[in-house]
Gaussian input, Z-matrix of N, CA and C with variables (Angstrom, degrees):
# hf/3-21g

backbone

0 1
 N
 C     1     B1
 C     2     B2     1     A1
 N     3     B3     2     A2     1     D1
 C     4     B4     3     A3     2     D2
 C     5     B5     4     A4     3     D3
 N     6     B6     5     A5     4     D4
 C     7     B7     6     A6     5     D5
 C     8     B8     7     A7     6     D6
 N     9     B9     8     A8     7     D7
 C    10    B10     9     A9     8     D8
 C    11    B11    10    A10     9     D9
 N    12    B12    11    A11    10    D10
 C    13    B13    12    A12    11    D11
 C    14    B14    13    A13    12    D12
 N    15    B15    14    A14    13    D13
 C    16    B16    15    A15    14    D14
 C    17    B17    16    A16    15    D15
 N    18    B18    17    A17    16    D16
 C    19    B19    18    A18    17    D17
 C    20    B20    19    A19    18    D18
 N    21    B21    20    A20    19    D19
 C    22    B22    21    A21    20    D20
 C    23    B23    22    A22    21    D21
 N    24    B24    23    A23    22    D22
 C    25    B25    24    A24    23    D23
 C    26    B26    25    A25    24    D24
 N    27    B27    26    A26    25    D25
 C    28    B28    27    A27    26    D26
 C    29    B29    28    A28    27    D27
 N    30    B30    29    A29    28    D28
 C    31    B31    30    A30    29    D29
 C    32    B32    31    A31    30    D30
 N    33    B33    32    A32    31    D31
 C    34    B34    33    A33    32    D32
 C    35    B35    34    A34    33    D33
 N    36    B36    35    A35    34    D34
 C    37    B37    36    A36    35    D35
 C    38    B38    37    A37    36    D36
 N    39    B39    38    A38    37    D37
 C    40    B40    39    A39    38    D38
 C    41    B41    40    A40    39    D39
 N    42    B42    41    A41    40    D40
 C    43    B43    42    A42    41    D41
 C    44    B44    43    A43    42    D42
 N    45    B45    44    A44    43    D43
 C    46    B46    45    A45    44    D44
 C    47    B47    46    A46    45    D45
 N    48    B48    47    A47    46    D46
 C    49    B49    48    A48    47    D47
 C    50    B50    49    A49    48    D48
 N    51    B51    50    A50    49    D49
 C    52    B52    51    A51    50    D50
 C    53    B53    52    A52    51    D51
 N    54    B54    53    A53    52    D52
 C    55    B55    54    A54    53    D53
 C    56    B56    55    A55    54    D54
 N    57    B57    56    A56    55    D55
 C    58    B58    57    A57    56    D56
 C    59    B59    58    A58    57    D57
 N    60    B60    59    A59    58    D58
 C    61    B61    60    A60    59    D59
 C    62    B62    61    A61    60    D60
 N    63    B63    62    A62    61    D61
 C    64    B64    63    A63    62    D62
 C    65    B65    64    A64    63    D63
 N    66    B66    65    A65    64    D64
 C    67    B67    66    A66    65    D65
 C    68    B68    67    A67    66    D66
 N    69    B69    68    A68    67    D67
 C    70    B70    69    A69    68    D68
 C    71    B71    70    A70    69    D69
 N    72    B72    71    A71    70    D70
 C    73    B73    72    A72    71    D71
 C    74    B74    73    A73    72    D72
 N    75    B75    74    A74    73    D73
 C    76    B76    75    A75    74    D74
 C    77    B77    76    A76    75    D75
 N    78    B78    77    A77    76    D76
 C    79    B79    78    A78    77    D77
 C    80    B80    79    A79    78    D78
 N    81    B81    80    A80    79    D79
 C    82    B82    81    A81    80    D80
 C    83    B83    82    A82    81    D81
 N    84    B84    83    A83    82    D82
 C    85    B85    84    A84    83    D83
 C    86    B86    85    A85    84    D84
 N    87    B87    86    A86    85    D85
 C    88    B88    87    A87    86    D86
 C    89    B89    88    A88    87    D87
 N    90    B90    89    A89    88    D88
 C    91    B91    90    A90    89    D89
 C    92    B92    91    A91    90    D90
 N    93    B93    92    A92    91    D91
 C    94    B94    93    A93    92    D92
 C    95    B95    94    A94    93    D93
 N    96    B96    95    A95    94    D94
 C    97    B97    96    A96    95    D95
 C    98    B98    97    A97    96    D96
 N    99    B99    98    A98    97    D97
 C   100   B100    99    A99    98    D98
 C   101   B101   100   A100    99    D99
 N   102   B102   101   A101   100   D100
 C   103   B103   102   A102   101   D101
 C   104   B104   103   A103   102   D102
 N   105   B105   104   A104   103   D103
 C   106   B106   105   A105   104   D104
 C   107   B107   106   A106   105   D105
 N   108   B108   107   A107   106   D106
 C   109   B109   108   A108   107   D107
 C   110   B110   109   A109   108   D108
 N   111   B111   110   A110   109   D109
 C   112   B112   111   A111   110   D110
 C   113   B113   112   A112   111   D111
 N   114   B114   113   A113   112   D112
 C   115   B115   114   A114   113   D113
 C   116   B116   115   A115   114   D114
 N   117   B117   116   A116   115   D115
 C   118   B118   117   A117   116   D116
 C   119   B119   118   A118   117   D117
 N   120   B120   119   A119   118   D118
 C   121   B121   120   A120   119   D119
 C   122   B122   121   A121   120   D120
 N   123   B123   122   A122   121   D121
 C   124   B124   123   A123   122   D122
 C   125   B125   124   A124   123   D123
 N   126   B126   125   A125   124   D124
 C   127   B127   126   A126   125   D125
 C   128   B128   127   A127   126   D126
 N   129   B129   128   A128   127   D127
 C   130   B130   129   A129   128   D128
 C   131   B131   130   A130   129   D129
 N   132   B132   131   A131   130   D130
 C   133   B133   132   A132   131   D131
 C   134   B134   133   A133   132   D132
 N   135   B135   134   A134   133   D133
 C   136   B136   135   A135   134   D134
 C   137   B137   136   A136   135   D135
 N   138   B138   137   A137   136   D136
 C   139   B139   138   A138   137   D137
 C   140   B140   139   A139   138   D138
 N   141   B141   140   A140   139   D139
 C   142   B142   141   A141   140   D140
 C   143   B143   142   A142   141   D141
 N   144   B144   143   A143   142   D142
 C   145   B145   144   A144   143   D143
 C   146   B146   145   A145   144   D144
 N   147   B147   146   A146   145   D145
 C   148   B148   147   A147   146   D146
 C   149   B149   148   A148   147   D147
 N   150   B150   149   A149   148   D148
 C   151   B151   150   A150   149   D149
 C   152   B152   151   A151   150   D150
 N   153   B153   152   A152   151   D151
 C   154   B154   153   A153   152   D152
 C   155   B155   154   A154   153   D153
 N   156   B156   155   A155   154   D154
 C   157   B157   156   A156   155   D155
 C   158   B158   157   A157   156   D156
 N   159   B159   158   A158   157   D157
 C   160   B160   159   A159   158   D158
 C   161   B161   160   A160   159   D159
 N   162   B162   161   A161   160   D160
 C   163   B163   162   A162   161   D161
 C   164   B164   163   A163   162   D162
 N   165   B165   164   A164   163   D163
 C   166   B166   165   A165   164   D164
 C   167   B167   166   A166   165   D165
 N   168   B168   167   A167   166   D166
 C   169   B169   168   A168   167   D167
 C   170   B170   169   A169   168   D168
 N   171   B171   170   A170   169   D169
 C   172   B172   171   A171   170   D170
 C   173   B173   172   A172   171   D171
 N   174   B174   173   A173   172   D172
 C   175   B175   174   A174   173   D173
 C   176   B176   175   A175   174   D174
 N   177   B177   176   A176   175   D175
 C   178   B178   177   A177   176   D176
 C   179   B179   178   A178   177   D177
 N   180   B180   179   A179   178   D178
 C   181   B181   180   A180   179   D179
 C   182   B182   181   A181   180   D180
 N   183   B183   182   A182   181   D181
 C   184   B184   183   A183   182   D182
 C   185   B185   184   A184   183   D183
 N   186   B186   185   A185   184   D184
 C   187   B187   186   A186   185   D185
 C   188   B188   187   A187   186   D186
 N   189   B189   188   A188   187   D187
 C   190   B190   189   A189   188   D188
 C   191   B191   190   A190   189   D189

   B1=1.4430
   B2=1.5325
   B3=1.4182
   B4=1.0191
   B5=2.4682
   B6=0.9335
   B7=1.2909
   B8=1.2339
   B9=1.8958
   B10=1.3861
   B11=1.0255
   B12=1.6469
   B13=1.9616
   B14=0.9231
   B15=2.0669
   B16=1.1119
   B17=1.8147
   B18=1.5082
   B19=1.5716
   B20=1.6459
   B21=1.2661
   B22=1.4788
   B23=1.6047
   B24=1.3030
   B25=1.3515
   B26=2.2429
   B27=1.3452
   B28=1.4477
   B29=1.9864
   B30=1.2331
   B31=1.7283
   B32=1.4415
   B33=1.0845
   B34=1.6618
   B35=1.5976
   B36=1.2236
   B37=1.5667
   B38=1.6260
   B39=1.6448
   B40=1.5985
   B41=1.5459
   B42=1.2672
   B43=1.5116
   B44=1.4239
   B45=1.3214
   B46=1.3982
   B47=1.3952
   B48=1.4207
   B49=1.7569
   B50=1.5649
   B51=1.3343
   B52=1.4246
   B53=1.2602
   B54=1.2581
   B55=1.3950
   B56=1.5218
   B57=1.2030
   B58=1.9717
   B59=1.6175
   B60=1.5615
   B61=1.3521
   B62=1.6730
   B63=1.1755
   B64=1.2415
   B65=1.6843
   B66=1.1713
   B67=1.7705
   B68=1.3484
   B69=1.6425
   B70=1.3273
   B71=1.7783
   B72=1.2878
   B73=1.5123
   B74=1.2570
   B75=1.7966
   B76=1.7517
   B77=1.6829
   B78=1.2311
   B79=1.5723
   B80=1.3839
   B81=1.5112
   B82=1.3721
   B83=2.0956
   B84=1.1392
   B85=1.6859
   B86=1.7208
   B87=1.1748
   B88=1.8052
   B89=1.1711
   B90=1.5026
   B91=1.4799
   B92=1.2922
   B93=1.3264
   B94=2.0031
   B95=0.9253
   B96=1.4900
   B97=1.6640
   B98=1.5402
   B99=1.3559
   B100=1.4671
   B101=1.7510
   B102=1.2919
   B103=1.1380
   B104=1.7718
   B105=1.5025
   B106=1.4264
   B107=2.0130
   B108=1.2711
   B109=1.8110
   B110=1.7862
   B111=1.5683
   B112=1.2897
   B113=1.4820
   B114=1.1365
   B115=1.5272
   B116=1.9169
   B117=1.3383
   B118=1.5545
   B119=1.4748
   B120=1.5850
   B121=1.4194
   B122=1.6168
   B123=1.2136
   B124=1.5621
   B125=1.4585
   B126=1.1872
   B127=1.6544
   B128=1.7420
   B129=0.7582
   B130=1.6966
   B131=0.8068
   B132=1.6323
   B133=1.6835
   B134=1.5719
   B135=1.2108
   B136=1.5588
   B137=1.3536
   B138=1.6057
   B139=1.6416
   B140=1.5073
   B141=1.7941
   B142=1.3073
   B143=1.4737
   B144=1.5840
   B145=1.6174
   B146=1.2926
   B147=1.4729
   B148=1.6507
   B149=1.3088
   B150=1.7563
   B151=1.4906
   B152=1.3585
   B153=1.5651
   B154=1.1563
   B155=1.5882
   B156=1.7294
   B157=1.0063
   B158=1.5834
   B159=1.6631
   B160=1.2138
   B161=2.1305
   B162=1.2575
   B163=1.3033
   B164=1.7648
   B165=0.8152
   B166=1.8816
   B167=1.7193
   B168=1.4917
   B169=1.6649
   B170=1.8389
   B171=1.2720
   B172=1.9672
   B173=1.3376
   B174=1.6493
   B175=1.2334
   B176=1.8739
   B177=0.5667
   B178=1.8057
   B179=1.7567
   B180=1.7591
   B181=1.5193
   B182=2.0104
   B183=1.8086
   B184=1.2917
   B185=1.5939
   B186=1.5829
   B187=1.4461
   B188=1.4584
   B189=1.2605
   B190=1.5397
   B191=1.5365
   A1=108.17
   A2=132.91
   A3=131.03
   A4=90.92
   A5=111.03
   A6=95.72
   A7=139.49
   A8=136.39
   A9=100.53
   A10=130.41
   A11=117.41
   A12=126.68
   A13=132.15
   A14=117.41
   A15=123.32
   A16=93.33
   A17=109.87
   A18=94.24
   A19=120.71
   A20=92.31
   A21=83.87
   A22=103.91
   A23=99.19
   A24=109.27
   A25=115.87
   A26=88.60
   A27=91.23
   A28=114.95
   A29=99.95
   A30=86.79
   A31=113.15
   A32=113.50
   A33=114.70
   A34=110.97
   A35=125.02
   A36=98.72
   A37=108.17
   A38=88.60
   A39=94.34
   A40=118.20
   A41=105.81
   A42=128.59
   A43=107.22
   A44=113.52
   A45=155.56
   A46=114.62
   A47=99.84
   A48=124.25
   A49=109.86
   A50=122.65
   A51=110.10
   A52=137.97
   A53=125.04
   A54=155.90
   A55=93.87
   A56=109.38
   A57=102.98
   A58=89.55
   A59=131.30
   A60=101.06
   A61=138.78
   A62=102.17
   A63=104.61
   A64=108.26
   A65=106.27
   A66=128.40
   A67=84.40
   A68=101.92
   A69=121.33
   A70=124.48
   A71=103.84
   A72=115.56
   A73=138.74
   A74=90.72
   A75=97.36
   A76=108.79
   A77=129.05
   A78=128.40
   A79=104.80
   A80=122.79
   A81=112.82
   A82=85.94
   A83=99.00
   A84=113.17
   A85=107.55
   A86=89.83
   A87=102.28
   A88=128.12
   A89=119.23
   A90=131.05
   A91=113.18
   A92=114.99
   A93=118.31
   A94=113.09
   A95=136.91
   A96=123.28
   A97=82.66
   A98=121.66
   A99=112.74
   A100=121.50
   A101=121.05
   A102=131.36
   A103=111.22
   A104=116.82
   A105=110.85
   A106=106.89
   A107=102.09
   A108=99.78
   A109=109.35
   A110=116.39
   A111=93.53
   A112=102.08
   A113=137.20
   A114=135.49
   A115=93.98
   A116=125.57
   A117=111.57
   A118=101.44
   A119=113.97
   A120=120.69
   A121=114.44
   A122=107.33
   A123=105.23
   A124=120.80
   A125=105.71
   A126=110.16
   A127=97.01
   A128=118.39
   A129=122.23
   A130=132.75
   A131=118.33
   A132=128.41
   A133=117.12
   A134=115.62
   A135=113.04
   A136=126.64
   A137=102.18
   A138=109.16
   A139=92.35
   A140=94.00
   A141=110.79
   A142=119.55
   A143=116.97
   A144=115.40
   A145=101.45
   A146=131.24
   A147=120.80
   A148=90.86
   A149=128.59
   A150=120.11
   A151=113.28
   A152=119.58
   A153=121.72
   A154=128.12
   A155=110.04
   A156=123.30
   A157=128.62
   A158=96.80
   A159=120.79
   A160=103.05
   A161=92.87
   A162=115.94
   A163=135.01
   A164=89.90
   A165=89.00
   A166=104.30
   A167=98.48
   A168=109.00
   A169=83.34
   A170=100.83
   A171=130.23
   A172=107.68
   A173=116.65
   A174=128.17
   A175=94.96
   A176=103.72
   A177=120.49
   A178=116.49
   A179=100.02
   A180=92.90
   A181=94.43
   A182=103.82
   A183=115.42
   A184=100.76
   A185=100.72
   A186=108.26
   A187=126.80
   A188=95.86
   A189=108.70
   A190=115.93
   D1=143.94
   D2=-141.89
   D3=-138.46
   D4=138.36
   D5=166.61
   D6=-97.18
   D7=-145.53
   D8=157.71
   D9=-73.48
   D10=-20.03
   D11=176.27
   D12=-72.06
   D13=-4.87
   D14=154.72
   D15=117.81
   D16=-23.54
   D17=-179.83
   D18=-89.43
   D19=172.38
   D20=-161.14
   D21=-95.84
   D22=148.35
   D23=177.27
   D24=-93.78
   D25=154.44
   D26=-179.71
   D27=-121.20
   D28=129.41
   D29=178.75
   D30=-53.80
   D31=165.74
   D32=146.47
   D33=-88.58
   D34=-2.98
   D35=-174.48
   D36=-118.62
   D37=23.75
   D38=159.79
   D39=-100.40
   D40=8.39
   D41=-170.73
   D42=-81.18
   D43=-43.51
   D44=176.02
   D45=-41.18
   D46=-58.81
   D47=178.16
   D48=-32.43
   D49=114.23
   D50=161.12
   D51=-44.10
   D52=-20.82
   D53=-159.24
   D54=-99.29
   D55=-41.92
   D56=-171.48
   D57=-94.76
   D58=-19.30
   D59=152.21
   D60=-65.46
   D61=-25.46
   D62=-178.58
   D63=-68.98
   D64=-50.02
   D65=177.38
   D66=-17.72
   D67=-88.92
   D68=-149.29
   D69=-62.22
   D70=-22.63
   D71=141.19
   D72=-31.89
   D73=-80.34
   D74=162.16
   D75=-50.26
   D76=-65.89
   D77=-150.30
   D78=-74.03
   D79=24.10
   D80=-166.74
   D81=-130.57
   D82=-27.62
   D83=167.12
   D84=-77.21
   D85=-69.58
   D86=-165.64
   D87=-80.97
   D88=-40.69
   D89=-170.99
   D90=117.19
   D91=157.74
   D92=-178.65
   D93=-49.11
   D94=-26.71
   D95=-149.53
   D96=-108.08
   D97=-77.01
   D98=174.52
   D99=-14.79
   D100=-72.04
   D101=-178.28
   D102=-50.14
   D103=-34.49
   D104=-173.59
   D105=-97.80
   D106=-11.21
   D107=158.76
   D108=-89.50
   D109=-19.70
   D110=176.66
   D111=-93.15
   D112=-17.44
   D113=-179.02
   D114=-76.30
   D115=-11.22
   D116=176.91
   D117=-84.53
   D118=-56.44
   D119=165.72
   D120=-19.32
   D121=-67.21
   D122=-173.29
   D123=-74.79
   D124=-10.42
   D125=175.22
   D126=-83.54
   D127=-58.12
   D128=166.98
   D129=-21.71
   D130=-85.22
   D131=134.81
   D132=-4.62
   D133=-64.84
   D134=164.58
   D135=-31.61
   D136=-56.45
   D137=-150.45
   D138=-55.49
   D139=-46.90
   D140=-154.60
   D141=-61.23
   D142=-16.81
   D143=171.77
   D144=-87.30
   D145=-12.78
   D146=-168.02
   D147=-85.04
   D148=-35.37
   D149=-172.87
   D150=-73.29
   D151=-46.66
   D152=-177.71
   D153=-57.70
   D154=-33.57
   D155=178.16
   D156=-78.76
   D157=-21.47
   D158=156.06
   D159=76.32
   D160=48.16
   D161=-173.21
   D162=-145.44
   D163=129.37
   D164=-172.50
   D165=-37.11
   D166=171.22
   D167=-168.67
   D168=-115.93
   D169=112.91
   D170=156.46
   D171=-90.64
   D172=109.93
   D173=-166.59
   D174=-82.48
   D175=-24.78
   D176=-173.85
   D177=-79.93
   D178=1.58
   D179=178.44
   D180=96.51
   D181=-154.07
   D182=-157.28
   D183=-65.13
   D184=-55.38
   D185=-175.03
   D186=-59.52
   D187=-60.18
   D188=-169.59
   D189=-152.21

């Protein structure tokens, strides 16, 4: 999202995202590029147990 001065704006409740916690973890250890191939890794890893398991994606872990 962009404003009227042309810069771009950022949510806060993308801050939120588990995924941009991890990001910012790694890139605060490792560096940007590191942190955004291991944040692909783990998005991956994911898909791949929701496909294999042949089951919806529970953002909450086992339960919920």
């Amino acid at each position: 999202m962009v404003d009227d001065e042309g810069t771009e704006m950022r949510s806060e409740v993308a801050d939120e995202h588990p995924r941009h916690r991890i990001y910012n973890k790694i890139k605060a250890r490792r560096g940007e590029k590191v942190a955004i191939v291991a944040t692909a890794r783990r998005m991956a890893e994911l898909v791949y147990w929701v496909l294999t398991r042949e089951e919806y994606y529970s953002k909450g872990g086992v339960d919920g």
